[in-house]
N, C-alpha and C positions, 0 to 999 in steps of 0.2 A: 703389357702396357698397351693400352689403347690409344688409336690418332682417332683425333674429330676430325670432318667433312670441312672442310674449306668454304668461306664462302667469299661473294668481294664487299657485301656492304658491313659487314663489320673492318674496325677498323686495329684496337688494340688485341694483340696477338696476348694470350698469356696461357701458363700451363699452371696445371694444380698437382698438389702435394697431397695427400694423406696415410696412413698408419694401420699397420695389421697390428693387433694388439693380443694379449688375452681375452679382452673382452670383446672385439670387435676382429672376426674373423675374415677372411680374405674378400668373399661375398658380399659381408654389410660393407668391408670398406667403398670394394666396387659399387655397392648402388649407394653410399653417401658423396660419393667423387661424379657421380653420374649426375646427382641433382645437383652438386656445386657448380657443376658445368652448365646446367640451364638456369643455374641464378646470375654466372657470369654472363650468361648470353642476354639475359633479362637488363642488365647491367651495361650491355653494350658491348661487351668485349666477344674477343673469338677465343676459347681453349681449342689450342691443339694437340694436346699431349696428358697425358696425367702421369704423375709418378707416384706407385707404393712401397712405401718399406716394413719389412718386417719389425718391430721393436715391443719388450717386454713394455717402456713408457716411453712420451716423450723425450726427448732430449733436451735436457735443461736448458743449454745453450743455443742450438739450432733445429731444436723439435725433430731432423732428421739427425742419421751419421754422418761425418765429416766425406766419409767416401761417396753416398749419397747425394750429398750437400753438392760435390765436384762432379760430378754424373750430370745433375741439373744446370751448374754454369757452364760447363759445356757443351751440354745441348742449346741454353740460353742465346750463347755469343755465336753458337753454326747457326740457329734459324732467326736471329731481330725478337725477339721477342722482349717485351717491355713491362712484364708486373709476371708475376707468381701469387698464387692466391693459395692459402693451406685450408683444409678443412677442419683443423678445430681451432681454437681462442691462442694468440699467441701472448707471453708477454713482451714486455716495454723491452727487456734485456734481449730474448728472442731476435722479437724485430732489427734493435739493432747489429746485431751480429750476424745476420743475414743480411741484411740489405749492407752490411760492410763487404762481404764476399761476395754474393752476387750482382751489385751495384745497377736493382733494379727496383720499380717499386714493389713494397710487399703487402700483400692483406691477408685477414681471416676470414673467417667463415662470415662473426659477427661485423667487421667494418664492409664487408660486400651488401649484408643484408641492408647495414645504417643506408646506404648510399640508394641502395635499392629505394628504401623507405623515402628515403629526403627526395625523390626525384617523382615522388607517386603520389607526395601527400598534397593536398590539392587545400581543402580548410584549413583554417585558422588554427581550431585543433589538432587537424593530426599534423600539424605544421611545428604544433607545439608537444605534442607526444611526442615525435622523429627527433627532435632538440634536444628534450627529455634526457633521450635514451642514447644520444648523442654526446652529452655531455656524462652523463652514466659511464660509457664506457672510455672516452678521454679523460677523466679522473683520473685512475694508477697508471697511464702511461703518458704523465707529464714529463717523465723526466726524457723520454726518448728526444720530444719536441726542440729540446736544447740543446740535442748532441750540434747541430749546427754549430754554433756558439767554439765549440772545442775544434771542428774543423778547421774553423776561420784562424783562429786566433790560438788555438791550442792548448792543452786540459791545465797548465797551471797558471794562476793567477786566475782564472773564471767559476774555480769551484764557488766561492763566496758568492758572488754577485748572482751564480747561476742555481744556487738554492735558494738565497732571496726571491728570487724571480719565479721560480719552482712555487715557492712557498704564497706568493703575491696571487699567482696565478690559478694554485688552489681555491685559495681565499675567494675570488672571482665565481670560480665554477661553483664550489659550494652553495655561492650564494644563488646565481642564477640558477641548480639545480632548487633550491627553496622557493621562488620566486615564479618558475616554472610549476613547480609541483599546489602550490595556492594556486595560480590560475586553473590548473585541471582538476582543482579539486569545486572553482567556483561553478568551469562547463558541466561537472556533474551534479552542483546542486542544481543548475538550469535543466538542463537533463532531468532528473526527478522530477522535477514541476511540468516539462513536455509529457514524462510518462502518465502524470496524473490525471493533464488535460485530456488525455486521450482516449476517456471513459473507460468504459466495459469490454471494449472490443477483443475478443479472444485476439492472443500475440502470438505469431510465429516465427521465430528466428532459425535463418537460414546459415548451418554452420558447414565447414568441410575445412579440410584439406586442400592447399591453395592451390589455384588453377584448376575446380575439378569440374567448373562450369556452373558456379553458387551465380553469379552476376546474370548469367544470361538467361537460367532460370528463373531470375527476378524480373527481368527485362518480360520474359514470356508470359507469367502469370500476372503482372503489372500493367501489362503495354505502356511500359517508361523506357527510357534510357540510359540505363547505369551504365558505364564505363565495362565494357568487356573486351579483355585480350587474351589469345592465347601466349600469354606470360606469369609467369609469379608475381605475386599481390598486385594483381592487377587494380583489385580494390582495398583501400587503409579505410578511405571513412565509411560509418556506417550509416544505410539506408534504411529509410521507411516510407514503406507504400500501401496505400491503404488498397486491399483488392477484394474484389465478389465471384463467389465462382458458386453457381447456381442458385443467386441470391442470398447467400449468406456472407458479411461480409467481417474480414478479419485485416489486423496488422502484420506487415511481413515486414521482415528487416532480414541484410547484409550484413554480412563482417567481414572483418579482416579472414585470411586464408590461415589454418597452419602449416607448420615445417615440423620435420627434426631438426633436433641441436636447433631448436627458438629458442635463442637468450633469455633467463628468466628477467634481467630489468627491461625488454621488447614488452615481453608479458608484462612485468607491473606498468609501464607506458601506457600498454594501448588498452591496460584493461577497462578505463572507464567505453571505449570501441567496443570489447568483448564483452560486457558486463548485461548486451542485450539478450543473450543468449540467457542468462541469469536470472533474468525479469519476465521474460518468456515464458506461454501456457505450454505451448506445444515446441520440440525443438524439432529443424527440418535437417536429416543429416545427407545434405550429398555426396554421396559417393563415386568416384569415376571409377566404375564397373570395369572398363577397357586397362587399364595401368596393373601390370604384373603386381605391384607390392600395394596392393588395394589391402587387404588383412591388414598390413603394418601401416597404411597410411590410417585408416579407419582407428585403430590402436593409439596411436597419437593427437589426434582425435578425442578420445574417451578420454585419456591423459590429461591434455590441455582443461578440458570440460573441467576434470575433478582438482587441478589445480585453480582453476576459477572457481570452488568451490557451485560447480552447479549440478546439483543433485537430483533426483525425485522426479522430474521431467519425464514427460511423455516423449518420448523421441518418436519418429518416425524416419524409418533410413529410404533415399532415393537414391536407386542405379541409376545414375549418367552414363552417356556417351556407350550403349550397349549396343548403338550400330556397327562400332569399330571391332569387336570383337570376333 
């Protein structure tokens, strides 16, 4: 098990969870826990710990073993620590039977990412894509929302009232999930009509793998200012800049970054975002040359691409960051 580096300007202390599998060997575990750890950082939080278990599957009930499960509240209550964050999707029943034992807050991989998102997104749009995909994944786990309800007041007599409410509260989202999904569908007819006014201009879309230095590369061949940090999705909305580089002049555009384990409703959210890469003559692949799982990040990558259905494309791949190496 690994400690992370201490610092003081973070301030919620939390440790991560993830699973040696059949499928997922000791290795990937370690570098999927490695990047949950710089998404919690992204996030604001400090990880100090990570914990692995070996298990054929999940655990229905608390995704770890029970002995496990007491391994980590123990550690929880000797060092203050305030949330645990697991690395794959939990559900509604999960959560609450963790957070009944360890009586801290709980996330996955997908509500670290939402939050990431809702804190980054900056337009109207991706305001409204982060909502989307927000309410996407709070759909099947209404019901955890209501365990309240039983605490207070205790589980009989509130079953009725608390599936009505369950049920009322569907109703709601559903609808807002339809109501969201028209607007993103009217920014992409607006959208269509920008890309038409935009004449002839050869397009180039700038894709990668998040954090690999896609922004500041725009920033360079632009002389703009797009938002660059060294954090994950540092940038949600996408950009276009019109650029000349030895008088020939073309469209460049920004996207969102990707991950592993991107939630496929993230994907359909942001894909009117990703959909430039699509429309695109030329696609730009950055690559950060310096990062050990440069192959596998580049790989997901390609993935992403052909789940956007973007094919036939001239790619062109750039090494980044090949001082550090």
């Amino acid at each position: 098990m690994k400690e992370f580096i201490l610092t003081q300007e973070e301030t919620e202390r939390t440790v991560l969870v993830g699973l040696i599998t059949n499928t997922q060997n000791e290795a990937k575990a370690n570098e999927y826990l490695d990047e949950l750890a710089f998404l919690a950082e992204t996030a604001g939080a400090l990880p100090v710990k990570k914990f692995l278990q070996r298990l054929d599957t999940p655990n229905s009930r608390t995704f770890v073993g029970s002995g496990k499960l007491s391994e980590i509240k123990a550690y929880i209550e000797e060092n203050e620590i305030g949330m645990v964050i697991f690395d794959d999707d939990l559900s509604s029943k999960q959560v609450q039977n963790i957070e009944r034992e360890l009586q801290v807050k709980i996330l996955d991989r997908t509500s670290l990412i939402l939050d990431i998102f809702a804190k980054r997104a900056q337009t109207a749009n991706a305001k409204r894509q982060v909502e989307l995909a927000q309410y996407q994944y709070l759909l099947p786990r209404l019901t955890r929302l209501w365990t309240h309800l039983e605490r207070q007041r205790g589980g009989i007599g509130m079953r009725g009232p608390g599936e009505t409410q369950i049920e009322t509260d569907r109703r709601i989202i559903l609808d807002k999930i339809s109501h969201l999904k028209e607007e993103l569908k009217s920014i992409d007819r607006q959208k269509s009509i920008q890309r038409k006014n935009r004449g002839k201009l050869v397009r180039v879309a700038l894709v990668g793998y998040t954090n690999v230095g896609k922004s500041t590369l725009m920033n360079l061949l632009s002389k703009s200012e797009v938002f660059a940090e060294n954090k994950l999705f540092a940038t949600l909305d996408t950009t276009v800049r019109k650029v000349i580089v030895d008088n020939l002049p073309f469209l460049l555009s920004d996207t969102v970054g990707f991950i592993r384990k991107l939630p496929h409703h993230l994907i359909d959210a942001f894909r009117s975002t990703l959909e430039e890469a699509k429309y695109a003559d030329i696609i730009l692949h950055v690559v950060d040359a310096s990062n050990p799982q440069m192959d596998k990040q580049m790989y997901i990558v390609y993935d992403t691409l052909r789940n956007l259905e973007v094919e036939g494309k001239k790619i062109i791949t750039a090494f980044n960051k090949t001082d550090r190496i």
